[in-house]
Backbone bond lengths (Angstrom), bond angles and torsions (degrees), N, CA, C in turn:
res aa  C-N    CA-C-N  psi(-1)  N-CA   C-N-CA  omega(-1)  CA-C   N-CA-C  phi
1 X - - - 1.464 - - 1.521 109.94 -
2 X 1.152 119.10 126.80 1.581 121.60 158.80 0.770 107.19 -113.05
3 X 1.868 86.15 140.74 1.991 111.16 -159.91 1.534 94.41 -112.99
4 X 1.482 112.59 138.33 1.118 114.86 160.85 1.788 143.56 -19.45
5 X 1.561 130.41 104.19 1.365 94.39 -162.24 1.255 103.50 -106.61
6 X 1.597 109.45 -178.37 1.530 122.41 171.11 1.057 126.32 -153.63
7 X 1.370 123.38 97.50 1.596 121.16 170.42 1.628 146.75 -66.90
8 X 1.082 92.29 105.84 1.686 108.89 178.86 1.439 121.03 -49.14
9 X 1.574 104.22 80.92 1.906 129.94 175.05 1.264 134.95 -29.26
10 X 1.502 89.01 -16.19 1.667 104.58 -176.39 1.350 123.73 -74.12
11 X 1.655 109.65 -56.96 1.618 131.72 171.87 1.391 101.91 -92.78
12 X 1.515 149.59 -33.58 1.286 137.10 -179.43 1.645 118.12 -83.34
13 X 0.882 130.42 156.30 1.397 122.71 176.29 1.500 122.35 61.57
14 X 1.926 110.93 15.93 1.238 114.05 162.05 1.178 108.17 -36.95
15 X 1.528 143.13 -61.00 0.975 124.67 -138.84 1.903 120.20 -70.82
16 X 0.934 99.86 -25.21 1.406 92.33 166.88 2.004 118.35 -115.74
17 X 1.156 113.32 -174.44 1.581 106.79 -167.38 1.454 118.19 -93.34
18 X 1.280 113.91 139.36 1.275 131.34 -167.76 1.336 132.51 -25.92
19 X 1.433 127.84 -21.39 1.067 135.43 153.19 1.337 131.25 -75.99
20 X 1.097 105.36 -9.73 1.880 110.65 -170.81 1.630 92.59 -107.12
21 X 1.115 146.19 -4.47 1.328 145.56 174.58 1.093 130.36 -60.61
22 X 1.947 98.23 -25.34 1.364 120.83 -168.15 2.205 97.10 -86.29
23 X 1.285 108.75 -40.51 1.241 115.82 177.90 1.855 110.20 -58.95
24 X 1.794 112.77 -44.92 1.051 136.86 -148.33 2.026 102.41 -75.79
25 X 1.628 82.67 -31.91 1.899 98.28 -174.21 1.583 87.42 -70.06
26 X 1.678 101.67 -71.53 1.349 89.58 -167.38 1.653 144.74 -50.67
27 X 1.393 106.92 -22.62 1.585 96.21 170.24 1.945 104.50 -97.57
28 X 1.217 101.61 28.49 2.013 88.92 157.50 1.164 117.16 -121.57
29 X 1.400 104.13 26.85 1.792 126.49 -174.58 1.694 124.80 76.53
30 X 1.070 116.66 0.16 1.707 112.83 155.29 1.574 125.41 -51.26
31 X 1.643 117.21 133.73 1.261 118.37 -178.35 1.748 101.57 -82.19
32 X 1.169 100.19 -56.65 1.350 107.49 178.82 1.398 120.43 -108.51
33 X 1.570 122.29 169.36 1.017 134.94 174.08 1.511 119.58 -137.37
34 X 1.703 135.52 139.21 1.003 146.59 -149.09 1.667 113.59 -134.89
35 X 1.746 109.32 162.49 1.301 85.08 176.05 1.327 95.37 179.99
36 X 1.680 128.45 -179.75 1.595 105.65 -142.07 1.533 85.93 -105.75
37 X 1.044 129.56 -50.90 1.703 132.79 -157.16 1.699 121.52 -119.93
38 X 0.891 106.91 128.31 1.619 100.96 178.35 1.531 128.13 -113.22
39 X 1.575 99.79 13.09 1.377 114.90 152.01 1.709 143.45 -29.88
40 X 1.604 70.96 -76.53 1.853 96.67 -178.89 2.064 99.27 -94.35
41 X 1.425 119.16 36.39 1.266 130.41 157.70 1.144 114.09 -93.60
42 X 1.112 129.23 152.06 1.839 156.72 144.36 1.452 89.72 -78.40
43 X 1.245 118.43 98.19 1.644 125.82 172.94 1.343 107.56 -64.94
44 X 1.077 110.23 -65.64 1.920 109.37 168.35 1.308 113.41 -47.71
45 X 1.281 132.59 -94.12 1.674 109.63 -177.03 1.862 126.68 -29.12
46 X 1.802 104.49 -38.16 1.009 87.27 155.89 1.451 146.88 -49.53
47 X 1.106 114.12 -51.60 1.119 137.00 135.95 1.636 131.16 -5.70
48 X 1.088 90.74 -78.26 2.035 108.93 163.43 1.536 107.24 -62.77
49 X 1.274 128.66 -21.15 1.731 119.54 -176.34 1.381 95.27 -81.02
50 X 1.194 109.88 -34.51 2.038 112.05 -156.32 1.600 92.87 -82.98
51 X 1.321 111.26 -68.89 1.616 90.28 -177.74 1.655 122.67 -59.66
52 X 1.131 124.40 -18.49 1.529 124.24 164.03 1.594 107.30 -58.64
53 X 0.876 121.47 -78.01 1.230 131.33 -164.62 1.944 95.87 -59.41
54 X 1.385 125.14 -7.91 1.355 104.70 176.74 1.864 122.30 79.14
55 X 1.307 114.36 7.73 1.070 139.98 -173.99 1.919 118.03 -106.37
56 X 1.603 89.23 141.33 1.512 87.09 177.79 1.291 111.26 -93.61
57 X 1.686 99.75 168.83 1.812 95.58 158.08 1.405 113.49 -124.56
58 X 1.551 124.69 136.62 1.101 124.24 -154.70 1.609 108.98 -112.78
59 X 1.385 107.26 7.65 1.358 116.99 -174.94 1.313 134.36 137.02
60 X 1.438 122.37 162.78 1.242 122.80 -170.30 1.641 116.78 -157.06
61 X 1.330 131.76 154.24 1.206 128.43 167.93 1.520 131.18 -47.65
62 X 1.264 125.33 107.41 1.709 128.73 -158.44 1.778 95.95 -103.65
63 X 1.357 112.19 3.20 1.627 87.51 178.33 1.340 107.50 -121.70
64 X 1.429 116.94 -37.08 1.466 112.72 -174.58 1.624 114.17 79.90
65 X 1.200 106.19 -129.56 1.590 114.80 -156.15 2.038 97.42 -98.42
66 X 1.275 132.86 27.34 0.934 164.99 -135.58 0.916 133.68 -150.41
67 X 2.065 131.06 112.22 1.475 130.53 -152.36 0.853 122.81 -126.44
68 X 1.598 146.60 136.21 1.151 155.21 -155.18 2.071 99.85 -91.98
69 X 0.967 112.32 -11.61 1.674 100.02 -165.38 1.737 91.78 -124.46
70 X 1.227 136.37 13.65 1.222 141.64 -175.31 1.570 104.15 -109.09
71 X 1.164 121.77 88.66 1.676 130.98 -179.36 1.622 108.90 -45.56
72 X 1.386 129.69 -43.93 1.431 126.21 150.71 1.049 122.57 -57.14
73 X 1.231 138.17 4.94 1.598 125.69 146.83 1.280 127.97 -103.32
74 X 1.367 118.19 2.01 0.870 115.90 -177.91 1.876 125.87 -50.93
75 X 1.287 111.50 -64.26 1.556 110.64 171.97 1.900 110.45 -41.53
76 X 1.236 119.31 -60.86 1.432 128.89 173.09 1.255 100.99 -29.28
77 X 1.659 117.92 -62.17 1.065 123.17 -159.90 1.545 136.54 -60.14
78 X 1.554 100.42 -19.01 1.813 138.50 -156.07 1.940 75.42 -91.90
79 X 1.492 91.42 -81.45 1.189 114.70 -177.10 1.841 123.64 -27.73
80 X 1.434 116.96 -31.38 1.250 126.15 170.86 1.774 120.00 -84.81
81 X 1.224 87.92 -40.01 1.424 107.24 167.02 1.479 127.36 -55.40
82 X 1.136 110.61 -46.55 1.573 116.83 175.13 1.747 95.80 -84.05
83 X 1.053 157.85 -21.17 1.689 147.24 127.47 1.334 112.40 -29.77
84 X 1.061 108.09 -31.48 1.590 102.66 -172.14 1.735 101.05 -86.36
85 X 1.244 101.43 -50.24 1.740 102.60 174.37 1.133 126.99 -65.42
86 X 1.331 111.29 -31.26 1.971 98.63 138.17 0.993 149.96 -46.80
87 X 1.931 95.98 -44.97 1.673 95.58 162.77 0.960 124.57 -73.13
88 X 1.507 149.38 -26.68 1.073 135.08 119.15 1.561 145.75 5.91
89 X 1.212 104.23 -80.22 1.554 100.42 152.28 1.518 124.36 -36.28
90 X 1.492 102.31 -42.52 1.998 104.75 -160.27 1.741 82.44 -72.37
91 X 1.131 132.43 -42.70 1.764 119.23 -166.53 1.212 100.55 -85.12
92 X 1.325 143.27 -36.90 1.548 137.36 -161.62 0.987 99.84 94.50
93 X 1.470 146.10 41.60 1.074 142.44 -169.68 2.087 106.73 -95.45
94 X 1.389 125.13 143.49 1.628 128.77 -169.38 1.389 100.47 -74.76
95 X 1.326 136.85 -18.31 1.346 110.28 -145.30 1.722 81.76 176.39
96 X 1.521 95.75 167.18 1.474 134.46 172.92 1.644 112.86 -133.77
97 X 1.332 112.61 154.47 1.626 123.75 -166.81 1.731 90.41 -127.32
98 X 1.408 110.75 147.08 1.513 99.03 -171.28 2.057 71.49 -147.78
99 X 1.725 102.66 169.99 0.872 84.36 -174.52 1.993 93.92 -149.34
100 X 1.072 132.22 163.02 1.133 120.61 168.09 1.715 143.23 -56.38
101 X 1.584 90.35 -13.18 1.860 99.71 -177.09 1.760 91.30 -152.42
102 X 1.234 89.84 163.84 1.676 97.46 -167.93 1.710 105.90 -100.35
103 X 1.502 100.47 139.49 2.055 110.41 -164.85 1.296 105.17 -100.15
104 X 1.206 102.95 140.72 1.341 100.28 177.75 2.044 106.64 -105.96
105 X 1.345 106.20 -147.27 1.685 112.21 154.49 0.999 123.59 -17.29
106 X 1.329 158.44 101.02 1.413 143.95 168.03 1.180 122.34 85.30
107 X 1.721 119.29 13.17 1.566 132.76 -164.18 1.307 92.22 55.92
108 X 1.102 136.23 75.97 1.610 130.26 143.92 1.260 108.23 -98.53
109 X 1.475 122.48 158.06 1.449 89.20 -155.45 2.095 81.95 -121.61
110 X 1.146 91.99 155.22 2.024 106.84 -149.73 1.361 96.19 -70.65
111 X 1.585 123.20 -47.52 1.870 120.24 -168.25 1.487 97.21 -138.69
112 X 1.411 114.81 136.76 1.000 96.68 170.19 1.470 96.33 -122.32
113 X 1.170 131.36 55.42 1.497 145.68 165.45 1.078 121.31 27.05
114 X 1.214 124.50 49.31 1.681 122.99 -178.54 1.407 110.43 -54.32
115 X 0.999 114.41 -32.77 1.407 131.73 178.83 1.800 135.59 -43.48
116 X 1.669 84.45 -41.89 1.681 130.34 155.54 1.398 129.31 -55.39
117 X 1.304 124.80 94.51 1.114 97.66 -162.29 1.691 112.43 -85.20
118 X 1.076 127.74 144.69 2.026 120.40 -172.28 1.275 134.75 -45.04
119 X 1.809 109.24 -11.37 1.814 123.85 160.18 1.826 80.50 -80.03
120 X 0.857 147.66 -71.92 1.467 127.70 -153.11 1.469 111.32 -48.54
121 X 0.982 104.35 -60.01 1.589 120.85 -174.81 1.151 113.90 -51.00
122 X 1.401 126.62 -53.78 1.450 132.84 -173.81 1.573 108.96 -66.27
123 X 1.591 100.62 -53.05 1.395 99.45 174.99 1.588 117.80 -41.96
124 X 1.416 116.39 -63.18 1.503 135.77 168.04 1.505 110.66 -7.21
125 X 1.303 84.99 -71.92 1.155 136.75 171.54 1.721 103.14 -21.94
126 X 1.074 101.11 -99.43 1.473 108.11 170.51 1.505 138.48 -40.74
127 X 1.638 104.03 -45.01 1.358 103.34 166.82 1.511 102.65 -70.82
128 X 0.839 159.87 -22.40 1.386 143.26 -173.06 1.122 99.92 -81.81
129 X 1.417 150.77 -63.08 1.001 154.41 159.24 1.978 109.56 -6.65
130 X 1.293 94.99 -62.02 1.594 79.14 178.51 1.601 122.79 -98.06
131 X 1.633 103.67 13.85 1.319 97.11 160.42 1.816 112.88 -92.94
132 X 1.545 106.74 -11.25 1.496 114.99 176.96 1.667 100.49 -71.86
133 X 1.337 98.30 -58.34 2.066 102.89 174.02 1.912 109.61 -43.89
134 X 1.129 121.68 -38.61 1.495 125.13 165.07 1.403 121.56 -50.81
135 X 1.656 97.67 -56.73 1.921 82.86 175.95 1.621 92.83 -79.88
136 X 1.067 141.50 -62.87 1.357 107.21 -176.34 1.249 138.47 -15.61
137 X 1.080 121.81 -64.91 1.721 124.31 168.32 1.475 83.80 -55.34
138 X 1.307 150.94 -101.72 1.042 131.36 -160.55 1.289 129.46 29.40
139 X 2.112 94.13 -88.47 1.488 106.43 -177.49 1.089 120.28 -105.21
140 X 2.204 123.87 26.55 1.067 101.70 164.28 2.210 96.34 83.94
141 X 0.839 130.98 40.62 1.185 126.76 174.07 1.512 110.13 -151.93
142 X 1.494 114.67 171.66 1.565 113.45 173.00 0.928 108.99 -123.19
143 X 1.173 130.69 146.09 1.827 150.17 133.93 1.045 137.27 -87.30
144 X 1.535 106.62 124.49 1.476 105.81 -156.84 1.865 89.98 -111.92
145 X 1.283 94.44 153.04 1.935 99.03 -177.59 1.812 95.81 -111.75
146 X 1.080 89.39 129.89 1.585 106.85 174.08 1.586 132.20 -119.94
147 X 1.128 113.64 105.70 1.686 120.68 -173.14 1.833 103.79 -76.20
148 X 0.888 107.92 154.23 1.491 119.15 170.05 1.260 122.43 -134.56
149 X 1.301 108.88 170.62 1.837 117.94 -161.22 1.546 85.73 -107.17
150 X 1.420 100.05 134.43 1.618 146.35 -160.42 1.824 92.77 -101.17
151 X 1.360 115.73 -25.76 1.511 101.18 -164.24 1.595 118.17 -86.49
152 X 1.528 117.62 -31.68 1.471 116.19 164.89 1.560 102.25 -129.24
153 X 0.935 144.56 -54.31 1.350 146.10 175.41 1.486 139.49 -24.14
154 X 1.389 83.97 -80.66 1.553 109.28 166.25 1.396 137.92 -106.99
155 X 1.252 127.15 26.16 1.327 138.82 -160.06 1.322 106.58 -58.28
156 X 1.170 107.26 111.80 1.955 136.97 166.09 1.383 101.64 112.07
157 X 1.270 132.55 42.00 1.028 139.63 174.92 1.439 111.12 -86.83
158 X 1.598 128.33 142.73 1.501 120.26 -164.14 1.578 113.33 -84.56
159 X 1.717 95.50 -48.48 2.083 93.73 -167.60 1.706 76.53 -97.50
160 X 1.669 94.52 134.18 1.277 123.28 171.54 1.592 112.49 -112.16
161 X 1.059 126.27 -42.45 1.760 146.76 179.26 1.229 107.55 -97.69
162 X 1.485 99.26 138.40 1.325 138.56 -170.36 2.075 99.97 -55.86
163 X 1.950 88.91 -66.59 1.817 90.47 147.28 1.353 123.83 28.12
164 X 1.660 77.92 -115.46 1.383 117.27 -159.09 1.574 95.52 -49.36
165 X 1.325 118.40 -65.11 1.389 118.84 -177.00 1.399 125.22 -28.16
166 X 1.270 109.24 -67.17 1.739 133.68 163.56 1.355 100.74 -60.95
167 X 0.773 161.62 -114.82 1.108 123.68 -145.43 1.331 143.29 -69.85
168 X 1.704 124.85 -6.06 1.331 104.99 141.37 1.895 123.92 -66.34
169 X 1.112 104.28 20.49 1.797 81.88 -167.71 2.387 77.75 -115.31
170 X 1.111 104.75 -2.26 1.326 102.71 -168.46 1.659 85.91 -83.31
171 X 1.568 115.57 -62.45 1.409 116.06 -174.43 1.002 102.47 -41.66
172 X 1.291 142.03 -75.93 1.420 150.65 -171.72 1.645 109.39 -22.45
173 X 1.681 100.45 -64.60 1.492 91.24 172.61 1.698 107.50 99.76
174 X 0.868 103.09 -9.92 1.823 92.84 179.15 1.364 111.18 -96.72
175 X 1.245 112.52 166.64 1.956 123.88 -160.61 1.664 79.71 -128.58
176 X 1.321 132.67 46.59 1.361 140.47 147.73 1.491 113.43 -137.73
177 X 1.710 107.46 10.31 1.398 85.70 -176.34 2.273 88.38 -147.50
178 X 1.376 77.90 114.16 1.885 93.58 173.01 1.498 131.27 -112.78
179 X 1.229 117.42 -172.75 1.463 96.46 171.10 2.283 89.93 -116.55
180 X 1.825 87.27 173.89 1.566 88.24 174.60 1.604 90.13 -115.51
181 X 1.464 100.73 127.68 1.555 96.96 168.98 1.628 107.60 -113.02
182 X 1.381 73.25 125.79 2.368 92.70 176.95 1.047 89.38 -96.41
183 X 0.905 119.87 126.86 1.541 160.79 145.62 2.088 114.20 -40.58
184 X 1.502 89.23 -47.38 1.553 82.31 154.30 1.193 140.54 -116.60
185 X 1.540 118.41 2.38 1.226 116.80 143.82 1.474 113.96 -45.92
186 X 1.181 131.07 -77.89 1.525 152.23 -168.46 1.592 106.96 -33.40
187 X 1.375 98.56 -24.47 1.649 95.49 -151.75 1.951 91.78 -95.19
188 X 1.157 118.72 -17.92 1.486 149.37 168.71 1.453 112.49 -65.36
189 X 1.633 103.22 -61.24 1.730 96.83 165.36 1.017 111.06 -86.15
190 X 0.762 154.53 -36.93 1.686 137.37 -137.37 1.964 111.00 -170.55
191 X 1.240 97.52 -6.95 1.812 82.06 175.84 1.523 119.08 43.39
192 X 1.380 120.54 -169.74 0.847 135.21 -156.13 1.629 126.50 31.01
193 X 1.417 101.02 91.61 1.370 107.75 -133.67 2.000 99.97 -94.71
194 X 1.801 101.79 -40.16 1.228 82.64 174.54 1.684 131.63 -109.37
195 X 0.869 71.95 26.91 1.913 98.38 163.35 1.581 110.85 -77.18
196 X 1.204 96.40 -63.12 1.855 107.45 171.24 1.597 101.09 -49.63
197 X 1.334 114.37 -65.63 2.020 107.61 178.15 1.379 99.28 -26.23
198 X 1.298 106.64 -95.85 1.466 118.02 177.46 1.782 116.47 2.96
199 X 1.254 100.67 -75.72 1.551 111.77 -166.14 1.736 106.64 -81.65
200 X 1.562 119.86 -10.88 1.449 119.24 168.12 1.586 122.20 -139.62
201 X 1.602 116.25 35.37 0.972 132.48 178.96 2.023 106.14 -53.86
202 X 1.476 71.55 -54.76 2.035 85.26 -177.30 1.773 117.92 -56.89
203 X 1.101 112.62 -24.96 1.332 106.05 177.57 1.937 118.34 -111.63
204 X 1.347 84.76 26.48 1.969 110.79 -167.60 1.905 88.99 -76.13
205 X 0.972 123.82 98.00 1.429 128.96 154.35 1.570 130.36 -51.22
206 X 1.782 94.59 -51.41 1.598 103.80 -178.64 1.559 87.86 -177.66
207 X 1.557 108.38 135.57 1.364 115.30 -177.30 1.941 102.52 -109.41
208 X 1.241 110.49 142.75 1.165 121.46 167.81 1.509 138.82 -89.40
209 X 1.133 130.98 92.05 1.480 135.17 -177.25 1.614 127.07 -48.89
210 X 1.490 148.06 115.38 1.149 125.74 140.53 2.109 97.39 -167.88
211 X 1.478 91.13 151.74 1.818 83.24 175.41 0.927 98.63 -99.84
212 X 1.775 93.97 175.13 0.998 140.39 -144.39 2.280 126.38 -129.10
213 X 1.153 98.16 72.26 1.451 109.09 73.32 1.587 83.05 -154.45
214 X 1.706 95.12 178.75 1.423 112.78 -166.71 1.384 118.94 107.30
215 X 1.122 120.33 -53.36 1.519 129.24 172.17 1.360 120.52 75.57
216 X 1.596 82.20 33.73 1.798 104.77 167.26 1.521 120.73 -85.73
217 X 1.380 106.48 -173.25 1.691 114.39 166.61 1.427 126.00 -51.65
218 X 1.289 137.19 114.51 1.661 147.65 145.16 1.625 95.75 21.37
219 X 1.328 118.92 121.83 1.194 107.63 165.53 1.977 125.54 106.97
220 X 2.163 97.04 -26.54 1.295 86.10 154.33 1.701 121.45 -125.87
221 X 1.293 101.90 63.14 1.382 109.99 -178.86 1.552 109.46 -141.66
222 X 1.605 109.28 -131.25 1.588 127.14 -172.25 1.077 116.11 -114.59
223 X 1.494 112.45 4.72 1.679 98.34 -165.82 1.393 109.90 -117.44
224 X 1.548 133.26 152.71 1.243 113.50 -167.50 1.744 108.02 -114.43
225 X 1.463 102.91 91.13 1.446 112.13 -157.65 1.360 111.30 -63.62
226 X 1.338 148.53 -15.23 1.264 151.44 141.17 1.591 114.64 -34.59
227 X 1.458 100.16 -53.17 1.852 77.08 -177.86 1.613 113.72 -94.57
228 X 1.535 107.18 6.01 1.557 109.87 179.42 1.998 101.80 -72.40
229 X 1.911 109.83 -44.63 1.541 101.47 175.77 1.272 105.63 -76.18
230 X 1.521 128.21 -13.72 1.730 103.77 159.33 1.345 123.94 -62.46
231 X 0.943 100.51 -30.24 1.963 107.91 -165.25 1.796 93.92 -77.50
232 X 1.384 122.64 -25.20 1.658 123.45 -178.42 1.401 79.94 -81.73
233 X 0.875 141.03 -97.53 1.541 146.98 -151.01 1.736 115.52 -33.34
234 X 0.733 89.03 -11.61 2.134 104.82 -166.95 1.220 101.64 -97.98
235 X 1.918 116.42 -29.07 1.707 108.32 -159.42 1.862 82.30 -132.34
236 X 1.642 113.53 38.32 0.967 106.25 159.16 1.677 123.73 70.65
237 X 0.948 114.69 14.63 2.002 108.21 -174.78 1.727 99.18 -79.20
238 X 1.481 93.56 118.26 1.504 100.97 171.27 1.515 116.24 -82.03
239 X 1.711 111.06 -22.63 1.824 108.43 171.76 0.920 136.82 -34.67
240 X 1.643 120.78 172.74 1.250 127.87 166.57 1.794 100.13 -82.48
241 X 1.922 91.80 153.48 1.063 111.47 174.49 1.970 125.38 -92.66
242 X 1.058 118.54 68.97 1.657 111.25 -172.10 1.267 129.31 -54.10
243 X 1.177 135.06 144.58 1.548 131.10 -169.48 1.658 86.11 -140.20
244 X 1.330 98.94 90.59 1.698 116.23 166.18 1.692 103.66 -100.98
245 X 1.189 110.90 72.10 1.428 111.84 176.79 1.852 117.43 -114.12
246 X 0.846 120.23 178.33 1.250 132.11 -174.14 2.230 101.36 -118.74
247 X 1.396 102.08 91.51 1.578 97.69 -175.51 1.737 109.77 -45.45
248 X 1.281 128.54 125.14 1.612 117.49 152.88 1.073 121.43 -33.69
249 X 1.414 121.08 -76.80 1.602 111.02 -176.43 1.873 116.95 -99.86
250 X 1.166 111.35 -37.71 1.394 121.37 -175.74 1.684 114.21 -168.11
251 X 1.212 108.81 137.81 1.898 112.77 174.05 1.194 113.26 -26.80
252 X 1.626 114.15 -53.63 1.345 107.11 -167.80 1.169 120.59 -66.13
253 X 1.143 131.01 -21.94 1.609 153.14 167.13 1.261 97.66 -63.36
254 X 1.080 129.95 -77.67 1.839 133.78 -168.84 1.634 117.24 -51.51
255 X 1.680 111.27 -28.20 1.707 130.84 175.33 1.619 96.06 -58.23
256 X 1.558 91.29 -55.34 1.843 86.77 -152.11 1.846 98.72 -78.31
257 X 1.129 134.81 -16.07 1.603 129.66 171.78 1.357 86.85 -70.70
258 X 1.278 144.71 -56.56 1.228 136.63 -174.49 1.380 144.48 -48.53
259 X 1.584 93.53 -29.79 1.637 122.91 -178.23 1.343 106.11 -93.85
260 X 1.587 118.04 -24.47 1.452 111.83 172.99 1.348 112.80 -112.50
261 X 1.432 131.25 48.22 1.385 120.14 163.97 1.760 74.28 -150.86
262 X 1.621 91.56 125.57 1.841 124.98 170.57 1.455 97.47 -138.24
């Protein structure tokens, strides 16, 4: 099966400037294109690159500097979120990524609340979650929940497991609210990667591409990305495929490992 792809604008296609990336994805065969913040965007030109170039957008970061398990953010948090689902709307963008603790610079991640104890947090946690799944149905958009790897990346980050994710977004119950499973986060916490497909294929929103370690292109790491899109293909994931990686040497290098492993 080939799954839809989408390249993540941020780290790929450094080499030239942010608007031409959208042209640059589309003729090396990407459907869509992705990207972390929509802050420091020109939503309209954004906008104008993607439909020029004939390209989708498959998503973007809806929380920012902003935490899902922090009971004082909560109003902020509602409140940023529905900005974000506007901006959204203004690009045509599929979806929003929300995340459990708020990123700063470089995804570092800003608190990691020791302070908190993990019935607070989780709880937090959860009710926000289905008041985020509310405006979703709302406006007609999705949210995907995304855990991250605690070991170089994101250290003090709260949802670590695939789990936890899936199944609060199962309780919840809404068909606007999923998890995003990275593939190399996962493989960082907890491995066993297509076992997890298997048991959370159904609540798979949008899966994220890159090895491990390095958090480069398919092909220079540990993971054996051939039988990871078998194991999606077997338990059914109709999503897009993201390749939020960091190229080793250059895009054009990272396209073509990309274009030849299905």
């Amino acid at each position: 099966m080939k799954f839809k792809r989408s390249a993540c604008i941020e780290p790929m296609y450094f080499e030239i400037p942010f608007l031409e990336r959208f042209a640059a994805a589309k003729k090396d065969g990407f459907d869509y294109v992705e990207f972390w913040s929509w802050t420091d965007k020109d939503l309209e030109a954004t906008r104008a690159a993607a439909e020029a170039a004939g390209i989708g957008i498959s998503g973007f970061n809806g929380d920012a500097e902003l935490s899902l398990v922090d009971p004082q953010h909560n109003d902020e948090y509602l409140k940023f979120l529905e900005s974000s689902i506007q901006a959204a709307k203004t690009v045509g963008a599929l979806s929003l990524t929300i995340h459990s603790n708020g990123l700063g610079e470089g995804g570092k991640v800003i608190c990691d609340y020791r302070d908190l104890s993990d019935t607070i947090k989780t709880c937090n946690m959860f009710d926000m979650l289905k008041r985020c799944a509310e405006l979703a149905e709302k406006h007609d958009i999705r949210l995907n929940l995304e855990g991250l790897n605690i070991i170089s990346d994101h250290v003090g980050n709260f949802l670590v497991h695939t789990e936890v994710a899936a199944e609060m977004c199962r309780l919840i119950g809404s068909d606007k609210l999923n998890i995003l499973y990275d593939v190399y986060h996962m493989q960082l916490n907890e491995g066993n990667l297509c076992n997890t497909i298997a048991r959370f294929a159904d609540v798979m929103g949008h899966v994220h591409v890159a090895d491990c370690p390095g958090r480069h292109e398919p092909g220079t790491g540990e993971i054996h990305y051939p039988r990871i899109y078998q194991a999606l293909a077997e338990h059914n994931y109709q999503g897009i495929v993201g390749y939020e990686l960091i190229p080793e040497t250059s895009t054009a290098n990272a396209v073509e490992k990309i274009m030849t492993i299905v």
